[in-house]
C-alpha positions in Angstrom: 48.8 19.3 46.5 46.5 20.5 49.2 43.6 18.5 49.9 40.1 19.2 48.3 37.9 21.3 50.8 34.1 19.6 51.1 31.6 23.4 50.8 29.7 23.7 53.8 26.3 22.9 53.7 25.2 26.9 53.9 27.6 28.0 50.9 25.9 24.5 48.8 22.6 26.6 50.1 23.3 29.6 48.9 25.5 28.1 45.2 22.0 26.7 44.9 19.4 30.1 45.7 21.8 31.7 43.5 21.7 29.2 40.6 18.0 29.0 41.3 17.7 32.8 41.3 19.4 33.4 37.5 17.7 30.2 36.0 14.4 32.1 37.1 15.9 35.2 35.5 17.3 33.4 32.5 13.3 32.2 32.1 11.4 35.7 32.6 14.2 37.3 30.4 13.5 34.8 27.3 9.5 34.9 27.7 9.3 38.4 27.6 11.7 38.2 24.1 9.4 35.7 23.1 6.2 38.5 23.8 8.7 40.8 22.7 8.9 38.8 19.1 5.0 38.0 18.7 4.0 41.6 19.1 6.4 42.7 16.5 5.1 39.9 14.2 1.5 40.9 14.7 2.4 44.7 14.0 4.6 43.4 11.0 1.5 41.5 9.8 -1.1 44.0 10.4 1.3 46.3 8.6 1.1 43.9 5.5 -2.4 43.5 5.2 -2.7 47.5 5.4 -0.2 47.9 2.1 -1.3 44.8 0.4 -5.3 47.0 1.0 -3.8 50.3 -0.6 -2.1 48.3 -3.4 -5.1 46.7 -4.5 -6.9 50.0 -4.4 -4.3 51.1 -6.6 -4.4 48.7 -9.3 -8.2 49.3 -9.4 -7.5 52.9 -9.8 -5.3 52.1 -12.4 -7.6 50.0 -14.4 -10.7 52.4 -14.1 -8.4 54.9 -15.2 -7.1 52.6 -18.0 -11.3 52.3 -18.8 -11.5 56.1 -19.0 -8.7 56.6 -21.6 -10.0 53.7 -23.9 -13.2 55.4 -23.6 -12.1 58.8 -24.3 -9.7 57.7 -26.9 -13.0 56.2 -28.8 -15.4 58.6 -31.1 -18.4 58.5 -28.2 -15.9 59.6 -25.7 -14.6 61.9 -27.6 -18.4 63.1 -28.6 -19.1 63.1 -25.1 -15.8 65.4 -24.0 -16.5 67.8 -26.2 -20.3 67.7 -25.3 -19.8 68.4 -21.6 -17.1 71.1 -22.8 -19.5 73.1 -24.3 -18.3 72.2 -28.0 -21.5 71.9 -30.6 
């Protein structure tokens, strides 16, 4: 077995840059993920509040128009329907 070479003190210079170099990488990479992730959340969210607004406008629409049919289903609304119909 050949005897184990010691690295140079330039090439344990440059193992080093180079290490230093894609842990810096590695770092910028993940924290723009992370921005990445946040803005998507905060889209998501905004998103959420947006449908969660139209569905409650929805159920209120629903409920007036619930109101109008048990009005109009009753003898004043009725009376009144055929009033603005032009029935005497």
């Amino acid at each position: 077995m050949p005897k184990k070479e010691k690295i140079s003190e330039e090439k344990a210079k440059r193992i080093a840059v180079g290490a230093t170099i894609a842990g810096v990488l590695l770092i910028i990479f993940l924290i723009v993920i992370v921005i990445v992730q946040f803005v998507q959340m905060g889209v998501a969210s905004s998103k959420k509040d947006q449908l969660d607004e139209r569905i409650g406008e929805y159920e209120r629409s629903i409920e007036q128009g619930q109101n109008d049919l048990d009005y109009y289903r009753s003898g004043e609304g009725l009376y009144y329907y055929a009033r603005r119909n032009g029935f005497k």
